[in-house]
N, C-alpha and C positions, 0 to 999 in steps of 0.2 A: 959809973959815969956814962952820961950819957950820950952818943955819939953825934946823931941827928934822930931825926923824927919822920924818917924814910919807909919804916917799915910800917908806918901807920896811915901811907898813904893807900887812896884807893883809885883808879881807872874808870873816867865818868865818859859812857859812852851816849853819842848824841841820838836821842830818838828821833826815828822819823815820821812826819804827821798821817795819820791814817785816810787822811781826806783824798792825797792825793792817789793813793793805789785802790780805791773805793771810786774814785772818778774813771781811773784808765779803765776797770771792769766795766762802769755804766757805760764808758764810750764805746767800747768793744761789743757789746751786747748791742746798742745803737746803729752799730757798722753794720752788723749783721742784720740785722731786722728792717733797716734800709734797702739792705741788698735785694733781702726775699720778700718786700715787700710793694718794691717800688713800683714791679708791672701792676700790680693790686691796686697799690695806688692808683698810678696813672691810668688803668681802665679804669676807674672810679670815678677818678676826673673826666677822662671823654665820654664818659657814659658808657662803656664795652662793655657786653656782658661776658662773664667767665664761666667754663664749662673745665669741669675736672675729667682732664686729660684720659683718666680711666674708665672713665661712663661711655667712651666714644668708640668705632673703630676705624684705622684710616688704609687705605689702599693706594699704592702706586700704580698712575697710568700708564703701560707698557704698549709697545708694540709686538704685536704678532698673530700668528691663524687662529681666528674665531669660528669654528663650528656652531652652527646655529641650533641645540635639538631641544629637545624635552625631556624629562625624567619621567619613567610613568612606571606602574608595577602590572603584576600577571601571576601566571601561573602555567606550569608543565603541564602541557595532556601531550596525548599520542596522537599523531597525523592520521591514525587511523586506528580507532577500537568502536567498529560497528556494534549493534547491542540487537541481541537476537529476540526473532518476537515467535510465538504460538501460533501456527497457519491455521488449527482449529480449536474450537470450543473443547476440554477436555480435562481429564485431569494428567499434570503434569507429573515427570520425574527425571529430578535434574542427577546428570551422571556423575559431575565432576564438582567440584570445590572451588571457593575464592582462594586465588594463588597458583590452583595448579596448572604447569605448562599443559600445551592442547598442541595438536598440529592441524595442519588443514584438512577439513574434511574429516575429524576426529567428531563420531558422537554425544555432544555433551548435557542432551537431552531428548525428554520421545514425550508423546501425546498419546495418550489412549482417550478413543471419539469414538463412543458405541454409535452414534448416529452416523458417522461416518461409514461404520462398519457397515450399517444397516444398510444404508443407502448403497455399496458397493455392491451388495449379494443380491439386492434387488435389481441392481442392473446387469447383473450375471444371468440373472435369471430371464428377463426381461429378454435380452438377447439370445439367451436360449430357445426360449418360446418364440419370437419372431424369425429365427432360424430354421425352427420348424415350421412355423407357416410357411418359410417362402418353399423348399422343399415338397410343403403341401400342392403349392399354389403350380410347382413346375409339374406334379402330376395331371392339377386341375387341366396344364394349358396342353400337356400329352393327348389326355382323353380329347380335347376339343380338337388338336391339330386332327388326331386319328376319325374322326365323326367329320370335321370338312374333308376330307382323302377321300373318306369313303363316299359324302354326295359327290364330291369329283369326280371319282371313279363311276358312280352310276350315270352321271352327267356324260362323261364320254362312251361311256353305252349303248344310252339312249341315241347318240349322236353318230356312233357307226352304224345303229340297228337303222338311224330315216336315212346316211348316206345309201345303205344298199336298199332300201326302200324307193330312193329316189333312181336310183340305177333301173331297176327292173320296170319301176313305172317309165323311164324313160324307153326300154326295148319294146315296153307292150302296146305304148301310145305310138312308136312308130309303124307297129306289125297292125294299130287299130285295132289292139286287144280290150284297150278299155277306154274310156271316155275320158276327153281334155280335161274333167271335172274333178276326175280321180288321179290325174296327171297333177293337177294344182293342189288338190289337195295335198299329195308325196312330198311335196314344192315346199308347201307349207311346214307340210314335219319337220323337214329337213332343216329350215331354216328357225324353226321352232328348239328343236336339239342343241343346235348351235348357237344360240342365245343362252339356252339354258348352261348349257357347258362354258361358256367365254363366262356366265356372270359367276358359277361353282369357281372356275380359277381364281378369278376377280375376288372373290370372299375369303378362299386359303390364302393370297397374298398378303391383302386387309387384316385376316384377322391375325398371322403369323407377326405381319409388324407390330396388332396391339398388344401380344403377347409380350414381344421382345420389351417394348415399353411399359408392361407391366411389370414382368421380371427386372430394368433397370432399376423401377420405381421401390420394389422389393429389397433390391442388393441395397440403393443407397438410405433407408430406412434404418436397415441394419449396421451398413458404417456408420450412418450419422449416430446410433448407438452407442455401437463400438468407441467413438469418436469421445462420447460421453462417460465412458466407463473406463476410455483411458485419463479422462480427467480427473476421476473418481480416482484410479489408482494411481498417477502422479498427487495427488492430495495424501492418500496413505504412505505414501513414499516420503512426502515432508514431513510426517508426524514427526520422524525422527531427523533433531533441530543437528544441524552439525556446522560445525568452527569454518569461518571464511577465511583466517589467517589462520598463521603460526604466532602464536603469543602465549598469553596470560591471561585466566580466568578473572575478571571483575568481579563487582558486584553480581551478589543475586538479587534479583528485583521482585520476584515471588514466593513462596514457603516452598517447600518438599511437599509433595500430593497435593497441589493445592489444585481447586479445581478452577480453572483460567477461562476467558473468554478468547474468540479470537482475536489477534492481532494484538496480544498483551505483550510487552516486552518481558523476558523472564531473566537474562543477564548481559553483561558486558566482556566482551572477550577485545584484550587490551593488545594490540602490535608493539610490540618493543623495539623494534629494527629504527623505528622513526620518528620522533618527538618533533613538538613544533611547540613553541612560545605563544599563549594567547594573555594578550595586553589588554587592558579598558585606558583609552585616549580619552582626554576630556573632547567634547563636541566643538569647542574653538579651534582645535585642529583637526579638524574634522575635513574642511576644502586642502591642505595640506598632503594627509595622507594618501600615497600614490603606493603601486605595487613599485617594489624590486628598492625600496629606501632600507639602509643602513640599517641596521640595530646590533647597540652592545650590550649582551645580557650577560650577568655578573649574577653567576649561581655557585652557593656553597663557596665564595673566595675568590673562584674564578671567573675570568671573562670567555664568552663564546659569541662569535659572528655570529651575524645572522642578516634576513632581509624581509619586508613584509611580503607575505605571500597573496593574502587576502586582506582585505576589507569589507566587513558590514556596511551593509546599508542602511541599516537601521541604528538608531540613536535612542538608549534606553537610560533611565536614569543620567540625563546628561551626559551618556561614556558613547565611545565607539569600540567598537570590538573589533583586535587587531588581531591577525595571525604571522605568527613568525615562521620561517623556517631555520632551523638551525642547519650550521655549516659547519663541519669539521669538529664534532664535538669528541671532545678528550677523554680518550679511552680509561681513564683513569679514575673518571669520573660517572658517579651511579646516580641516574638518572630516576625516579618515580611518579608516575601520576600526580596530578594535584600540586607540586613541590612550588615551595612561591618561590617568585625572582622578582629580581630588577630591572628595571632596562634604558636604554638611553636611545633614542632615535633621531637621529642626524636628519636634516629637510636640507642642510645648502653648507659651506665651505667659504670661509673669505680669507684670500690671504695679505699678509702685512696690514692689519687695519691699526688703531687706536683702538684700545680697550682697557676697562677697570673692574674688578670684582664686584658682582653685584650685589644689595644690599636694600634695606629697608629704605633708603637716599630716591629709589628712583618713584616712590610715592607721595614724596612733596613735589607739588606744583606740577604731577603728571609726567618727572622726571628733568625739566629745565634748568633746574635750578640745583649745583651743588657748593657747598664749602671747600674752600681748595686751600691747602696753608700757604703761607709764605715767611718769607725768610726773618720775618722780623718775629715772628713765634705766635703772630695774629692769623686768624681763619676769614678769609673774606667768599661772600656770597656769589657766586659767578654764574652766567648762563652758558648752560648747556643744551648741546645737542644729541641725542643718542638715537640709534640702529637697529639693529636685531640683534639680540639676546642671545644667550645658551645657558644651560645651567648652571654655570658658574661666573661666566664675565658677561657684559651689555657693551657693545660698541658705542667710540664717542667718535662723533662725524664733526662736532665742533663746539670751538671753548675750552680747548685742553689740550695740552702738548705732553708725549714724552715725558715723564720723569715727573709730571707733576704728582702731587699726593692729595689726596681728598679724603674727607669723612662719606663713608658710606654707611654709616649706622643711620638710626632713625632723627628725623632732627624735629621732636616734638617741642623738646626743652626749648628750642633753640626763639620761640615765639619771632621766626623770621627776623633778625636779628641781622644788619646786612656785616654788620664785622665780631668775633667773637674773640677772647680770650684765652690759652689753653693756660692751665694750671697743672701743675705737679699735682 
């Protein structure tokens, strides 16, 4: 028997239409694509052009000390490595090696100058035999003094023999032993003798002085020799080249025996005690460049002071040629010829200004003109005014405050554009 018809029932559950969970997907996907789309839109609608935010780069404009310099590069030499040259024609022989220490006044090369040599024995010689002349010449002026003595001496002879001649003529002419005739003529010897005697003195003195000024003529003949053959041998004395510091062997600049002319450079002897920084400046800062300005040279990692010591006058390949000297350099640190660096040179200091990192920005429109964001996510075109530079910021003297943010990448894309759009 059968009870009810219970157990034959079933549980009809109501479906739900698939339209409507298929709609809330499409609207939700709508929500979204409204959201991210709508700046798109609406620059589309005003016409703003959009720039993906990634292409760009932007910089905050900050307050603070703007150093004004330059970046420029160089290279390590030694404030002092004279470079030694051949005082004569010869062949050389170098005594020392590139590398090895030298002290001052070490020999680190010699010239051998057969002509040299030549020329010295001939001036040995030369002075030899003019030594002997004068020698000669003081025997010559002997015999001469001794032959005028002697007419002096007969000179005052004759001149006592008419004094007593004149004596006895005068007794005989008083007693009228002989005639006034023979009296005058006594008169006459007398004063004949004594002529002859005053002009024999007269000739020893003359010729004694031409004597002395022969022999002065003779002495300085032979110093001016002398004079020449100590030139000679201060020339032998250079053959051999010797070290003006204490340093380091350079370069050789000639072979071993090689046969040189004069005035060849043969090598480079380096001072290590004192390095100096030389820079090539581009020629635009060239009126700029003053002695005793700043410089930050940054070798091997580190930074070292420094200050310009010199500057060229001369402008080669558009560079100037800058000498540093370095200050205080860190013993820690090994220093080589040639070694390249970097350097930074300071012209001026300004404190508290406006300034932004600078960038490919300050080449449109000659720098006037930059992009500044604003709050609503759009970039508007604004005038500026900018200062003096430094390697890494450009001061802004007007058009920008504080805190503001700019694009200082390049704005090629931007087809001057007075407002843009940033994009994700």
């Amino acid at each position: 028997m059968i009870a009810n018809t219970s157990g034959q029932d079933e549980q009809i559950v109501a479906k739900r239409s698939p339209w409507l969970k298929n709609g809330i997907i499409v609207f939700a996907i709508m929500t979204i694509c409204i959201v991210f789309l709508w700046p798109s839109f609406t620059s589309w609608r005003d016409g703003v052009k959009q720039v993906d935010m990634s292409k760009v780069v932007t910089a905050e404009v900050v307050r603070g000390d703007l150093i004004r310099d330059i970046a420029v590069s160089g290279k390590l030499v030694a404030a002092n490595a004279p470079q030694l040259y051949s005082t004569e024609s010869g062949i050389v022989t170098l005594h020392v090696k590139p590398g090895d220490q030298v002290m001052l006044d070490d020999a680190v090369a010699s010239i051998a100058s057969p002509e040299l040599t030549a020329l010295l024995q001939q001036q040995r010689a030369r002075i030899t035999q003019m030594e002997i002349d004068t020698k000669r010449g003081l025997l010559a002026d002997k015999e001469t003094e001794l032959a005028l003595e002697g007419a002096l001496g007969s000179a005052l002879v004759a001149l006592n023999a008419a004094k007593r001649e004149k004596q006895r003529a005068d007794l005989s002419f008083e007693k009228q032993v002989i005639s006034q005739v023979e009296w005058a003529e006594a008169q006459d010897s007398l004063q004949e003798a004594q002529l002859l005697y005053s002009h024999a003195k007269d000739n020893v003195d003359l010729t004694r002085e031409r004597l002395q000024f022969e022999q002065q003529i003779r002495a300085n003949a032979v110093n001016a020799e002398k004079l020449v053959l100590a030139e000679l041998e201060r020339r032998q004395h250079a053959l051999i080249i010797r070290s003006p510091v204490d340093g380091v062997v350079g370069n050789w600049l000639v072979a071993q025996k090689e046969n040189v002319a004069s005035s060849k450079a043969l090598m480079t002897v380096v001072d290590l005690s004192q390095y100096e920084a030389e820079l090539t400046v581009p020629e635009f800062y060239a009126d700029e460049l003053q002695v005793s300005l700043p410089v930050n040279i940054t070798l091997s990692g580190q930074t070292i002071n420094a200050q310009i010591a010199s500057v060229s006058p001369e402008i080669e390949n558009n560079q100037v040629v800058v000498r540093a000297q370095l200050i205080g350099t860190p013993t820690n640190l090994r220093l080589r010829q040639n070694q390249r660096l970097n350097a930074r040179i300071a012209f001026e200091s300004r404190e508290d200004v406006l300034m932004v990192k600078r960038g490919a920005f300050l080449q449109f429109e000659n720098g006037t003109q930059a992009y500044r964001l604003n709050d609503d996510g759009r970039v508007y075109k604004h005038p500026i005014t900018t200062g003096v530079s430094s390697v890494e910021y450009v001061e802004i003297t007007q058009g920008l405050a504080a805190g503001d943010h700019i694009i200082v990448s390049a704005y090629d894309e931007f087809n001057q554009a007075d407002v843009l759009q940033l994009t994700q």
